[in-house]
N, C-alpha and C positions, 0 to 999 in steps of 0.2 A: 545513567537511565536510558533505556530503549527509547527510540523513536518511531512514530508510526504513520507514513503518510499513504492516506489513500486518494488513490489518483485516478479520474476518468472521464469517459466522454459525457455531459448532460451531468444529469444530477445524481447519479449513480452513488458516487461517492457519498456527498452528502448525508443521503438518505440511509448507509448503511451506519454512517457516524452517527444517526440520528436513532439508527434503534441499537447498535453498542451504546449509547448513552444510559437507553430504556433498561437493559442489561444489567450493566457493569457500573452505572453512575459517571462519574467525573475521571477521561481519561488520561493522566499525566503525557504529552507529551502524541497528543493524537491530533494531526492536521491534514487538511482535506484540501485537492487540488482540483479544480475541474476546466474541462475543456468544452466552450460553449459552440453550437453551432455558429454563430453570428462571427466568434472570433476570427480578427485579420489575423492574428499572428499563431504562432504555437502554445505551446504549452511549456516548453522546452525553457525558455526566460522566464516564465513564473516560477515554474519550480526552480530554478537555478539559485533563484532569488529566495526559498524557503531555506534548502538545504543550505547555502550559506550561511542565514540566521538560525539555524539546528548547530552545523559548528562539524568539527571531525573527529572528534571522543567519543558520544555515543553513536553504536549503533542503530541504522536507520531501514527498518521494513516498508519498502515501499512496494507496497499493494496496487497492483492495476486491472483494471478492466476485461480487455482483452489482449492475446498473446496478438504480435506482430502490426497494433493499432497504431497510431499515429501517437497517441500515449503512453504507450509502453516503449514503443523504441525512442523516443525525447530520453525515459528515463534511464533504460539500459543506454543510452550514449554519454547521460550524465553521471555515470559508473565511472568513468574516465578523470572525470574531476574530482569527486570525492568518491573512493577507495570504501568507503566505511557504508553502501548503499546497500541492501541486497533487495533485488525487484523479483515480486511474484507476481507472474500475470495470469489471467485467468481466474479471480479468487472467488469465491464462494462467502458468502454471512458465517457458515464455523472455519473457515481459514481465518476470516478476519476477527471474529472470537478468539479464536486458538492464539496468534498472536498479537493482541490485546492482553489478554490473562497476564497480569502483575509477573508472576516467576518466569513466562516465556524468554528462551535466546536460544533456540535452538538455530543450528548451520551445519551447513553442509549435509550429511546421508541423514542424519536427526532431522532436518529441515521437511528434507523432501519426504520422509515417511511421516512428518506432520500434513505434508500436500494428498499424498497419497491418500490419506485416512481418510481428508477430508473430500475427497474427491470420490472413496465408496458411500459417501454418504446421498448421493445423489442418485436416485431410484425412480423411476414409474412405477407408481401406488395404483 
């Protein structure tokens, strides 16, 4: 079974777990990381600490916030330990739909033209 953690600064995260819920109902396998203003430390040991308890079998979509934040690079550095991560930054509510959807596992060029798609989807109306 896929795994899906979203990860980010404030409540971001959260919030977007809160309307895939509204969506999709009850998601197997969906965990939410957040990084508080007030925090001494990083992010970096809390998630360390998730993806542990996740394990190295299933594959783990870890969705972030913004490219190059202090959240994203925690997760791209924790690439190094567990092998089995793959981190999109930058997501979008239909990225984080798109892989949520039960049949999702797309990687590699499949991936990114899942990013892509979701990324014409963002327009001035």
């Amino acid at each position: 079974m896929k795994q899906i953690v979203l990860a980010s600064h404030g409540k971001f995260a959260e919030g977007a777990a809160d309307t895939l819920k509204m969506v999709l109902g009850d998601i197997p396998g969906l965990h939410v990381i957040t990084f508080e203003m007030d925090d001494a430390s990083t992010i970096e040991g809390p998630a360390r600490e998730l993806l542990k308890s996740i394990g190295t079998i299933d594959d783990v979509y870890v969705l972030t916030d913004m490219m190059g934040s202090s959240v994203n690079t925690a997760m791209v550095n924790l690439k190094k330990e567990f092998p089995n991560i793959i981190v999109i930054a930058g997501v979008n509510f239909p990225l984080i739909l798109s892989v949520a959807m039960p049949m999702f596992g797309a990687k590699g060029d499949a991936l990114q033209a899942v990013v892509d798609e979701c990324k014409s989807g963002m327009i001035v109306c």
